[in-house]
TIDRENLO-928661 format. One record per atom (N, C-alpha, C): residue number from 1; x, y, z; atom name; residue in three letters. Coordinates in Angstrom, 2 decimals, padded with zeros to 5 digits. Example, Ala and Ser with C-alpha at 12.3 -4.5 7.8 and 13.67 -1.06 7.14 Angstrom:
<sites>
SITE   n      c1      c2      c3 atom res
SITE   1  013.19 -005.69  007.80    N Ala
SITE   1  012.30 -004.50  007.80   CA Ala
SITE   1  013.20 -003.30  007.80    C Ala
SITE   2  012.85 -002.25  007.08    N Ser
SITE   2  013.67 -001.06  007.14   CA Ser
SITE   2  012.90  000.03  007.87    C Ser
</sites>
This chain:
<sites>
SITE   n      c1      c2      c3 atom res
SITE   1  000.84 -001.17  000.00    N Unk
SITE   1  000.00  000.00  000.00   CA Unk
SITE   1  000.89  001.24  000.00    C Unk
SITE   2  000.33  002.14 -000.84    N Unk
SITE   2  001.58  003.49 -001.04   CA Unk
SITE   2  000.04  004.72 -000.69    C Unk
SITE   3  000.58  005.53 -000.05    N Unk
SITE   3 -000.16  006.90  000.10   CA Unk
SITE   3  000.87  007.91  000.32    C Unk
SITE   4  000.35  008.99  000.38    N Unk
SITE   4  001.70  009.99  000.51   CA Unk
SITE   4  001.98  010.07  002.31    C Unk
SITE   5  001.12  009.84  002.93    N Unk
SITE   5  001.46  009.50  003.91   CA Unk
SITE   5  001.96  008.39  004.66    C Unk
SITE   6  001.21  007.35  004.26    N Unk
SITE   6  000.96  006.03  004.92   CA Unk
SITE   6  002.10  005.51  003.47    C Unk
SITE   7  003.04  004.14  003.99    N Unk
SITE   7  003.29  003.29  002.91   CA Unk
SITE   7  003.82  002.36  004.24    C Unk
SITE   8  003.16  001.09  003.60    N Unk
SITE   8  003.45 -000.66  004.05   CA Unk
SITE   8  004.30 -000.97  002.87    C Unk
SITE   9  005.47 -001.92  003.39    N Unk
SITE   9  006.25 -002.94  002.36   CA Unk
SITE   9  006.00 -004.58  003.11    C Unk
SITE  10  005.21 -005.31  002.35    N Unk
SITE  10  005.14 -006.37  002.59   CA Unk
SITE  10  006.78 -007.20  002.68    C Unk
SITE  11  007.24 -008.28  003.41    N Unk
SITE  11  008.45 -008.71  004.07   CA Unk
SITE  11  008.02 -009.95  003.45    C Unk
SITE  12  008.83 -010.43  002.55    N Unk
SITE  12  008.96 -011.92  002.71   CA Unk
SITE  12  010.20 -012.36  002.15    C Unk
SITE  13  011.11 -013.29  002.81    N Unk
SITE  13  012.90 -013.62  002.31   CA Unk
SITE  13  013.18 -012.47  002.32    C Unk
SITE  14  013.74 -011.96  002.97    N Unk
SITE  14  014.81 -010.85  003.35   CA Unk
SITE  14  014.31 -009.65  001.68    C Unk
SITE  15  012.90 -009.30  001.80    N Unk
SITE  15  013.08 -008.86  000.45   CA Unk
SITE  15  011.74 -008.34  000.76    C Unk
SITE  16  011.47 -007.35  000.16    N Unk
SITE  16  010.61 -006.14  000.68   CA Unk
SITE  16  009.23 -005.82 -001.31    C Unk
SITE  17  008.05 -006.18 -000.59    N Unk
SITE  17  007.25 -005.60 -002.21   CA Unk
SITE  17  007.47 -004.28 -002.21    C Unk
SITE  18  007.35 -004.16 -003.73    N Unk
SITE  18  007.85 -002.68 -004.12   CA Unk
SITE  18  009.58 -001.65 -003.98    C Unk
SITE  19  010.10 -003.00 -003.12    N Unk
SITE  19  011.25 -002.24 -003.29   CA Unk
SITE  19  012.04 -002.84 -004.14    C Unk
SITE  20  013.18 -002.22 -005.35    N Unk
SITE  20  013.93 -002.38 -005.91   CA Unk
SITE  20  015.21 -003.09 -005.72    C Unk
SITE  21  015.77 -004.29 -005.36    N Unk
SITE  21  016.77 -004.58 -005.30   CA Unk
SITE  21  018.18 -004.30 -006.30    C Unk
SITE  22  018.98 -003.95 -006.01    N Unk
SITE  22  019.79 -003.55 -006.75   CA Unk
SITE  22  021.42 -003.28 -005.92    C Unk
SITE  23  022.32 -003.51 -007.15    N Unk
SITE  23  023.69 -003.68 -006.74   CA Unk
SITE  23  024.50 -002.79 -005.55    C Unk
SITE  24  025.26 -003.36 -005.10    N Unk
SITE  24  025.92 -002.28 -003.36   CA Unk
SITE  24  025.80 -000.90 -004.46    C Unk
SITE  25  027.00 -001.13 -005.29    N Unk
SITE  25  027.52  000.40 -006.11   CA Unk
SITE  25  027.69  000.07 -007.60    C Unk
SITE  26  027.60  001.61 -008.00    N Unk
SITE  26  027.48  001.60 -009.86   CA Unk
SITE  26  029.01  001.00 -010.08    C Unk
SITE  27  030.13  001.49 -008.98    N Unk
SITE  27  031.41  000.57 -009.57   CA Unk
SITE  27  031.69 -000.29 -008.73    C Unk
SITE  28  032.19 -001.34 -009.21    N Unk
SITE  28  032.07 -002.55 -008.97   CA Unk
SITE  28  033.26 -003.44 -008.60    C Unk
SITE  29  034.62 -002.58 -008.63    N Unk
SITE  29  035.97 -003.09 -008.75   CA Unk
SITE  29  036.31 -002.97 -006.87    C Unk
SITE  30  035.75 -002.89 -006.00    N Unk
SITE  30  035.90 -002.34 -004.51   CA Unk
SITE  30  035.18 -003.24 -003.81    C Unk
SITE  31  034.19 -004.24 -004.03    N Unk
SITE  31  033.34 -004.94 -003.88   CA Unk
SITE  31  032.84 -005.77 -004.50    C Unk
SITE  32  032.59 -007.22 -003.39    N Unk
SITE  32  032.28 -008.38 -003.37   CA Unk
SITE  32  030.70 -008.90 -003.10    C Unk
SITE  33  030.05 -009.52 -003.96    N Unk
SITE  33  028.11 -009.69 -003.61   CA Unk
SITE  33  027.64 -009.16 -002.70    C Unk
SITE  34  027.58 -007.85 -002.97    N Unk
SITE  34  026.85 -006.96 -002.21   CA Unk
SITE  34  025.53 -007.09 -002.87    C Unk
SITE  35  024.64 -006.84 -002.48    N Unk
SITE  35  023.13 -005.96 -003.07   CA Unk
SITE  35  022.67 -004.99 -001.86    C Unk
SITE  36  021.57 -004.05 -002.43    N Unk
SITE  36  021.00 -003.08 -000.97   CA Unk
SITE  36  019.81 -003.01 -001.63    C Unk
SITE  37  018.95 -002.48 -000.48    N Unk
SITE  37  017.67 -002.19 -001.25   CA Unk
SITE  37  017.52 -000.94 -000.58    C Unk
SITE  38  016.65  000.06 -000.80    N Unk
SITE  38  016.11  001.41  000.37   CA Unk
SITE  38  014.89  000.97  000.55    C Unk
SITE  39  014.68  001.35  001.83    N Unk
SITE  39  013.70  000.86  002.02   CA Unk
SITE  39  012.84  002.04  002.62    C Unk
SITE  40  013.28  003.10  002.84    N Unk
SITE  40  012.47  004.16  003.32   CA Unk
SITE  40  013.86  005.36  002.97    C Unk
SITE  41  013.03  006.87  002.44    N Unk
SITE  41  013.44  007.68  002.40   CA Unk
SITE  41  013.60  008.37  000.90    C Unk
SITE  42  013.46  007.43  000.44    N Unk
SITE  42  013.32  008.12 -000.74   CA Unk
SITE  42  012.24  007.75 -001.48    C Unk
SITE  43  011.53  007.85 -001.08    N Unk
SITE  43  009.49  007.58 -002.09   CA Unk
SITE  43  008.78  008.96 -001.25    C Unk
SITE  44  009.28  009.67 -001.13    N Unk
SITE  44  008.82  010.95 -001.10   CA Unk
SITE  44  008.46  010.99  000.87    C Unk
SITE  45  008.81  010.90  001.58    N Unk
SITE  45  008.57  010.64  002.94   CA Unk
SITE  45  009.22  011.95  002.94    C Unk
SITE  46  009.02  012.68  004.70    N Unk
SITE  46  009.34  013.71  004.53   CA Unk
SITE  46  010.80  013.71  005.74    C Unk
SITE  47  011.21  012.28  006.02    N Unk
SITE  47  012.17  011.62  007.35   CA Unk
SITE  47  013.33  012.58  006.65    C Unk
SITE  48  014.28  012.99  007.78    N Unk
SITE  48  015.39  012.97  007.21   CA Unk
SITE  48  016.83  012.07  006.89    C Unk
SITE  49  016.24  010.90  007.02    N Unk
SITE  49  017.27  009.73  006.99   CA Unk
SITE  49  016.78  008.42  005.52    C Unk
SITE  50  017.60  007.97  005.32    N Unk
SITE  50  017.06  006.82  004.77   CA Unk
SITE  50  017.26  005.52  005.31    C Unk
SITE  51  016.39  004.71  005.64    N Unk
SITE  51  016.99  003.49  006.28   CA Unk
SITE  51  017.29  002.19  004.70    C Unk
SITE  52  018.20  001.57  004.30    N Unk
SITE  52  018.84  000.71  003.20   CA Unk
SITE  52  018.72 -000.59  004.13    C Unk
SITE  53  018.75 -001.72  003.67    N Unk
SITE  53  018.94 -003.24  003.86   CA Unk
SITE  53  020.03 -003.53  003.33    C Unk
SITE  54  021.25 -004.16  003.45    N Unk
SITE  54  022.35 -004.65  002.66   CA Unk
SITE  54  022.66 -006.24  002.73    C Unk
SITE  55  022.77 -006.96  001.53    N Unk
SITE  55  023.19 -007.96  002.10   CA Unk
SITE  55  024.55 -008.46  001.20    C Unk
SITE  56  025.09 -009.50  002.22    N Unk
SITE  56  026.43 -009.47  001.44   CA Unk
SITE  56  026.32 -011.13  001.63    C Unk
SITE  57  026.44 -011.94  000.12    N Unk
SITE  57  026.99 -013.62  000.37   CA Unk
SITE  57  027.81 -013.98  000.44    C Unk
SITE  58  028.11 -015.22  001.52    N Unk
SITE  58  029.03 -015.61  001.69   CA Unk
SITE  58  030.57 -015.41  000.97    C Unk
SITE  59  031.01 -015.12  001.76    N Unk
SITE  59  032.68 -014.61  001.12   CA Unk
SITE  59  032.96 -013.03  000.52    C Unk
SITE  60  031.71 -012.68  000.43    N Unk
SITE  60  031.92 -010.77  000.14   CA Unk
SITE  60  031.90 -010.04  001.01    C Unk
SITE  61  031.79 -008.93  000.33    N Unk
SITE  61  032.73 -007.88  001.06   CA Unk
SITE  61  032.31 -006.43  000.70    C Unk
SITE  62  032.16 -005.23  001.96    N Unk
SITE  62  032.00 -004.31  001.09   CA Unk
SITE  62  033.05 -003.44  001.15    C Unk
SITE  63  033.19 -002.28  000.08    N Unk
SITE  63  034.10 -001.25  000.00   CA Unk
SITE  63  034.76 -000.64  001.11    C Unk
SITE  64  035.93 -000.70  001.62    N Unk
SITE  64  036.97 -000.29  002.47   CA Unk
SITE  64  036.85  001.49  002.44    C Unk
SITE  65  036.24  001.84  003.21    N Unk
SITE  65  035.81  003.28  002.68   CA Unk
SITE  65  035.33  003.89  003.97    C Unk
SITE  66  035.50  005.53  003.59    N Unk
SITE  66  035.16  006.34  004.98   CA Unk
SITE  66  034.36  007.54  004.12    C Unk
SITE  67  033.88  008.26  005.37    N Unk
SITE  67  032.66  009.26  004.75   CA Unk
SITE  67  032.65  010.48  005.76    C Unk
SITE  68  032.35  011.48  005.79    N Unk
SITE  68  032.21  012.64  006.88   CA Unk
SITE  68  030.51  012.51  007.43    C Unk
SITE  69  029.61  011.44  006.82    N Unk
SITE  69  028.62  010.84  007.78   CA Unk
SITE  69  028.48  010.28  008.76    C Unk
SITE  70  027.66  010.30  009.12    N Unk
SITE  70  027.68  009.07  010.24   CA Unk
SITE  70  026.78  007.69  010.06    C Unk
SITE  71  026.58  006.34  010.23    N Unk
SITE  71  025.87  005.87  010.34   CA Unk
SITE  71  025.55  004.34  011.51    C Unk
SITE  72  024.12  004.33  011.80    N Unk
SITE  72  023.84  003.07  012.02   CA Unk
SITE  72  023.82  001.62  011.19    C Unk
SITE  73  024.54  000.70  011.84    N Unk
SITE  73  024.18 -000.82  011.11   CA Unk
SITE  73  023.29 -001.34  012.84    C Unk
SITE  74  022.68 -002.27  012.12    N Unk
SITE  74  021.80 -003.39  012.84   CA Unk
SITE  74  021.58 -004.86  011.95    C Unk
SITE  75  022.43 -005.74  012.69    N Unk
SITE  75  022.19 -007.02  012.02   CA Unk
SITE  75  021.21 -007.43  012.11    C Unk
SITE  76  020.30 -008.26  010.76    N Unk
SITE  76  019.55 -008.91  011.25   CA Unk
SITE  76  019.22 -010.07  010.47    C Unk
SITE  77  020.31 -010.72  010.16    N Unk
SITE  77  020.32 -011.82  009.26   CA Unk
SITE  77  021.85 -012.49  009.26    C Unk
SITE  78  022.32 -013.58  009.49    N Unk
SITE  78  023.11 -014.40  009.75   CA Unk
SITE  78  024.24 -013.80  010.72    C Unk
SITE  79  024.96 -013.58  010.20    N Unk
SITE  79  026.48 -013.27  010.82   CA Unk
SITE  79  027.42 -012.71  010.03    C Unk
SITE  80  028.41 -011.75  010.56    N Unk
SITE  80  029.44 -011.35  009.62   CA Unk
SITE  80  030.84 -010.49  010.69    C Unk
SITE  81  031.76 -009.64  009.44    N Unk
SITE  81  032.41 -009.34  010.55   CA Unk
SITE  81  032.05 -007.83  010.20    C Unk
SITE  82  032.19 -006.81  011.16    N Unk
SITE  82  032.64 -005.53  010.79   CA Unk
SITE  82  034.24 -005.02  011.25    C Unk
SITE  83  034.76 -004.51  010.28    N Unk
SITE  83  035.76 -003.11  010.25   CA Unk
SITE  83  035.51 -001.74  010.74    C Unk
SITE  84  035.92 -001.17  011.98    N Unk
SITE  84  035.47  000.14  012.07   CA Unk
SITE  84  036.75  000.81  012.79    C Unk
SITE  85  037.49  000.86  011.77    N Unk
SITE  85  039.22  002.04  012.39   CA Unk
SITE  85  039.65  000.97  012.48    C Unk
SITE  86  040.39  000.82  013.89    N Unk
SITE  86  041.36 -000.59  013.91   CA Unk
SITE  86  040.28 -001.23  015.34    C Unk
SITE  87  039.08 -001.53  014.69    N Unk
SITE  87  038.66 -002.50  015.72   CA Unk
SITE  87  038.22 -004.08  014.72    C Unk
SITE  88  037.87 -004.78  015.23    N Unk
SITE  88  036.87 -005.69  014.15   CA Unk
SITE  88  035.72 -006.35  015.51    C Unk
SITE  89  034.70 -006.33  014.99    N Unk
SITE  89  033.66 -006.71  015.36   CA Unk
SITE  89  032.84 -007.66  014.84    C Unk
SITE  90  032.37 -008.84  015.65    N Unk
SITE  90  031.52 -009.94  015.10   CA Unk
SITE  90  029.94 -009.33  015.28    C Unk
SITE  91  029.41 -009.49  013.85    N Unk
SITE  91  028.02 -009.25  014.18   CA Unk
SITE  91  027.21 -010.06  014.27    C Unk
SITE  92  025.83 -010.38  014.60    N Unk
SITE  92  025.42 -011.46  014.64   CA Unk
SITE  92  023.41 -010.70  014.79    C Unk
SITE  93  022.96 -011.02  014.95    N Unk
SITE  93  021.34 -011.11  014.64   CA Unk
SITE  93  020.87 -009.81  016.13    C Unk
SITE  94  020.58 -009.08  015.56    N Unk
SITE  94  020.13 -007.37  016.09   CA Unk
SITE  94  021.17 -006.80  017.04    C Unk
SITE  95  022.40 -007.14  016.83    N Unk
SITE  95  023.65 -006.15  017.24   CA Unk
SITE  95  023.42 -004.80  016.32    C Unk
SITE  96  024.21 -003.84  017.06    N Unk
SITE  96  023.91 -003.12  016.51   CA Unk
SITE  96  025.18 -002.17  016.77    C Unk
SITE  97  025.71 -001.32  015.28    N Unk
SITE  97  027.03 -000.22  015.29   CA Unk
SITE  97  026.82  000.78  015.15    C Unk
SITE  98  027.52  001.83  015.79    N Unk
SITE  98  027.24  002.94  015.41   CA Unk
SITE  98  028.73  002.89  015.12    C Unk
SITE  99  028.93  004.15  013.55    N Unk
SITE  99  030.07  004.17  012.90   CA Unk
SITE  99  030.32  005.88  013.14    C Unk
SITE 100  031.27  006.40  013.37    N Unk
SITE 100  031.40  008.13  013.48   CA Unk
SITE 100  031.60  008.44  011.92    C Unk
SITE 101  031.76  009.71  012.41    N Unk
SITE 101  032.18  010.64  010.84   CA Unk
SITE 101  034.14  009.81  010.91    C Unk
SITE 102  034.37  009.76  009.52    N Unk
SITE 102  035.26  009.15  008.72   CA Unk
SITE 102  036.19  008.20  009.82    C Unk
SITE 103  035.49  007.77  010.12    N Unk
SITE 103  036.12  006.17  010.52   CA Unk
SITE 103  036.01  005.26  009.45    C Unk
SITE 104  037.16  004.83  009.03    N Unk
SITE 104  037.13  003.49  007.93   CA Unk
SITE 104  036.61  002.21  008.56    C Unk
SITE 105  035.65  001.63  006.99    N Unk
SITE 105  034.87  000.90  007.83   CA Unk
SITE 105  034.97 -000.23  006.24    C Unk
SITE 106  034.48 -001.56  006.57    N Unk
SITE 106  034.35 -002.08  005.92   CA Unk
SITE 106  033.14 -003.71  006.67    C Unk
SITE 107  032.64 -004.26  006.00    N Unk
SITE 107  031.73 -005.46  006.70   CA Unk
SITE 107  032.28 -006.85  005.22    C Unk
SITE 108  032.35 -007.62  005.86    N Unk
SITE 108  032.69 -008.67  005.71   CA Unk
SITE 108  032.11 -010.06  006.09    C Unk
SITE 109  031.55 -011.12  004.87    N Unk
SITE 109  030.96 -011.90  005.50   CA Unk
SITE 109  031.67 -013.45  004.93    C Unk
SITE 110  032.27 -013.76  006.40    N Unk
SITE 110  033.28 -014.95  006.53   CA Unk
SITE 110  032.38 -015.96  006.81    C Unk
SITE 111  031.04 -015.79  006.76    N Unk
SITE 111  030.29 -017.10  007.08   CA Unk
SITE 111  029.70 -017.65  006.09    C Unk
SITE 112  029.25 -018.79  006.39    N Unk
SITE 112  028.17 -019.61  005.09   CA Unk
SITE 112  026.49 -019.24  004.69    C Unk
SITE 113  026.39 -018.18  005.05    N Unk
SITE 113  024.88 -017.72  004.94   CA Unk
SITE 113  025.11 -016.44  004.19    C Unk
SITE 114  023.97 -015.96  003.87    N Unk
SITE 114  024.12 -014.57  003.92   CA Unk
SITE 114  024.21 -013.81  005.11    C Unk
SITE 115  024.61 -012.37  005.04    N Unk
SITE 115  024.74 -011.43  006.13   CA Unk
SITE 115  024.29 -010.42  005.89    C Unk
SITE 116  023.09 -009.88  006.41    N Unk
SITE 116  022.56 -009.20  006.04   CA Unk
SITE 116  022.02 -007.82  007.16    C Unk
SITE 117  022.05 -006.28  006.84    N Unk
SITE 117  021.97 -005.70  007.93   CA Unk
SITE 117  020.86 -004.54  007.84    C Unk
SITE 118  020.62 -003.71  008.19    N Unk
SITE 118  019.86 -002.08  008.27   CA Unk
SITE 118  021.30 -001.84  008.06    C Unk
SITE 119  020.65  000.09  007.43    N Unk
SITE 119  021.89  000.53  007.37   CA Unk
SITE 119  020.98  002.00  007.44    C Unk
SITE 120  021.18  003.01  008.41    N Unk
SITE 120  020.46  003.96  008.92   CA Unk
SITE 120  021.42  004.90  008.33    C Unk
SITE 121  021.28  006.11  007.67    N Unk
SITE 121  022.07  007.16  007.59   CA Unk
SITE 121  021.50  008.74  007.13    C Unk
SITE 122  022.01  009.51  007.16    N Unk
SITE 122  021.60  010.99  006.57   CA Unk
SITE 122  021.31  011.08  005.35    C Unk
SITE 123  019.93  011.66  004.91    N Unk
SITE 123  019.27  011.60  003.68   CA Unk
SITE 123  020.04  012.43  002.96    C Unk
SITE 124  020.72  013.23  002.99    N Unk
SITE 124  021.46  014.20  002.60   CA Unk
SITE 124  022.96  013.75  003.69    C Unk
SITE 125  023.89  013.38  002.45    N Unk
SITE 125  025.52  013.02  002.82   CA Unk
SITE 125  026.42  013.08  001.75    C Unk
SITE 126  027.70  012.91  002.26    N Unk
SITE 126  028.86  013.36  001.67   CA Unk
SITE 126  029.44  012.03  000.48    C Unk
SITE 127  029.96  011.72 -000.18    N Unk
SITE 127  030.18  010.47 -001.00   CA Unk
SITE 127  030.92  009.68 -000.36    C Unk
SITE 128  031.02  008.55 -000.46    N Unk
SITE 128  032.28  007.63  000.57   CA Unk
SITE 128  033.61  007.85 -000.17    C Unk
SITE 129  034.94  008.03  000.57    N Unk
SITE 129  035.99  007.53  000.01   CA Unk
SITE 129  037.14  006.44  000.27    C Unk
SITE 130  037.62  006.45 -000.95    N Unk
SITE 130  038.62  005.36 -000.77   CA Unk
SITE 130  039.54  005.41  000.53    C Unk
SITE 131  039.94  005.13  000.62    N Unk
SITE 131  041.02  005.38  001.74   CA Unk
SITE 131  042.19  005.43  000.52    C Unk
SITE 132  043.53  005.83  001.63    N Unk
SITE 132  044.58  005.79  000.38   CA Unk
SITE 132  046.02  004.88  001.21    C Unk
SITE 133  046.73  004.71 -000.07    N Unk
SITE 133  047.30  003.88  000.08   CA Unk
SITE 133  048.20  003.52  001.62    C Unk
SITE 134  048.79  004.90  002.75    N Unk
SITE 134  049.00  005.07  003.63   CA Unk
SITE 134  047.85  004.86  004.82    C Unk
SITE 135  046.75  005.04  004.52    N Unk
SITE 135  046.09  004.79  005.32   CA Unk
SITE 135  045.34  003.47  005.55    C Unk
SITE 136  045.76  002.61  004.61    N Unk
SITE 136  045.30  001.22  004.35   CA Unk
SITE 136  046.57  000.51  005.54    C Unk
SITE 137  047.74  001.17  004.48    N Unk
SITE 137  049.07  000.39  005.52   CA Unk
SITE 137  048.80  000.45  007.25    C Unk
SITE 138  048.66  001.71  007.56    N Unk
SITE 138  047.97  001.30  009.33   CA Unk
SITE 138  047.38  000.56  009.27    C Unk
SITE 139  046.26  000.74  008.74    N Unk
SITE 139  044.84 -000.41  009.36   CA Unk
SITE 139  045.74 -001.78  009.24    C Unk
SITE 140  046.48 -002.44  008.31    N Unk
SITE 140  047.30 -003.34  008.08   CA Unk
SITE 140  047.93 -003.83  009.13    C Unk
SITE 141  048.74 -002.73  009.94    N Unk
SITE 141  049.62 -002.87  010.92   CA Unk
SITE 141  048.42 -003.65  012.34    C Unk
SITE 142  047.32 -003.72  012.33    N Unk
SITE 142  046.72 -004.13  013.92   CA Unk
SITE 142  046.44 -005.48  013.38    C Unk
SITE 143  046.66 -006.57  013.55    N Unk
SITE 143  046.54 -007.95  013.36   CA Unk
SITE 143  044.71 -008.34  013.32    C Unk
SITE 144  044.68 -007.75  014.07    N Unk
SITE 144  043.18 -008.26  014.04   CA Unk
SITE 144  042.54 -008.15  012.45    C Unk
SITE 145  042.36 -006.48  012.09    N Unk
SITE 145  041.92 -006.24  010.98   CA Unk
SITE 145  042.65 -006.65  009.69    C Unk
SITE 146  043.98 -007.17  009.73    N Unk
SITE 146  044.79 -007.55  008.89   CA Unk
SITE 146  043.86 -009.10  008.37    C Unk
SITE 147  043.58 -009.77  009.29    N Unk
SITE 147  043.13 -011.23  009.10   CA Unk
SITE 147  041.96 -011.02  008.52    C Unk
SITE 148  041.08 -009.52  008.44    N Unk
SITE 148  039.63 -009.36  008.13   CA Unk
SITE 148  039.31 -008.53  006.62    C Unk
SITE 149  040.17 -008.04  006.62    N Unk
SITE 149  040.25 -006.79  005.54   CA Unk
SITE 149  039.97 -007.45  004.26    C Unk
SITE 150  039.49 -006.52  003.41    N Unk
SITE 150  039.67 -007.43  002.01   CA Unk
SITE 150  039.96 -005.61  001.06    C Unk
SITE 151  040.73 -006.19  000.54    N Unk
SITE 151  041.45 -005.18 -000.52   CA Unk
SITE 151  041.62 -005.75 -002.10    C Unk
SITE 152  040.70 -005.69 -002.95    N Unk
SITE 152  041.06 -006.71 -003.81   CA Unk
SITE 152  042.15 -005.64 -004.82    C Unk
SITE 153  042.74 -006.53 -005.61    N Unk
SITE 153  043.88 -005.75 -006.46   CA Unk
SITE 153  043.50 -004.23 -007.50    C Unk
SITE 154  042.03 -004.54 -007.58    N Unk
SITE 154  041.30 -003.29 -008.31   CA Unk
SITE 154  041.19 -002.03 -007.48    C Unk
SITE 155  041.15 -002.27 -005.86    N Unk
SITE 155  041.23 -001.09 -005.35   CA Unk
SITE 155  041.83 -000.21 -005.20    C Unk
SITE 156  043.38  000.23 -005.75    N Unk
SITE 156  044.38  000.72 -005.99   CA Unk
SITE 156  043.80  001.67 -007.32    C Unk
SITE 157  043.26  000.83 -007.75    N Unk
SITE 157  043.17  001.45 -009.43   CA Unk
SITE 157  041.90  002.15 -009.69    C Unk
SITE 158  040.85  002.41 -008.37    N Unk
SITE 158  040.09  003.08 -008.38   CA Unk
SITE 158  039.95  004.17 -007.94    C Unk
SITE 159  041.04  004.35 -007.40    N Unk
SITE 159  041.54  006.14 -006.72   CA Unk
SITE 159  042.05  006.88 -007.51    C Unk
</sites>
């Protein structure tokens, strides 16, 4: 049901009627089976946030990237890891992150399911960026995130 006020999205398999599924990002060299969907905020609502669904299959990965936003994740579908600066975090079914303005962040899913999350942020924000090549080498240096990270060889070549 759509009204300009009122709108229901029927839920069934991690997948919403009326909403559009479609790829993490238009480029594609930074990231591993991502998809997102929006699920509120942009069909004309007057919120100032949009809340997105993301899910990532087994063995992907999303873009190693920071932003002058801020946002919420909330798991709510299998398990995965998150990246946030030099921490790593296991997520698991309605944990929930808060990420600051340009903390590098990345989510990662080392498990056999999908991983799938909310992703709460400012309807109006800044573009994500790459990180660069010095600032990859830290994150490198803390063991933890070293074992978690994924950098595939294209990410160099997208900066």
């Amino acid at each position: 049901m759509y009204r300009k006020d009122v709108r229901f999205l029927k839920f069934e398999n991690y997948r919403w009627n009326g909403v559009e599924v479609k790829e993490y990002k238009d480029e594609n060299n930074t990231w591993l089976d991502v998809c997102r969907q929006v699920i509120a905020g942009k069909f004309g609502e007057r919120i100032k946030f949009h809340l997105r669904y993301f899910e990532i299959l087994p063995g992907g990965y999303s873009t190693l990237e920071k932003h002058r936003h801020e946002h919420v994740v909330i798991c709510v579908r299998g398990s995965g890891k998150a990246i946030a600066g030099s921490d790593v975090f296991d997520m698991n079914f309605m944990d929930v992150l808060y990420i600051g303005s340009n903390v590098p962040h990345q989510f990662v899913n080392d498990s056999g399911e999908p991983f799938g999350f909310f992703c709460i942020v400012d309807a109006k924000r800044d573009k994500p960026k790459l990180l660069t090549k010095k600032e990859i080498l830290e994150l490198l240096k803390n063991e933890k995130v070293s074992k978690i990270i994924r950098i595939p060889e294209t990410y160099s070549k997208s900066r």
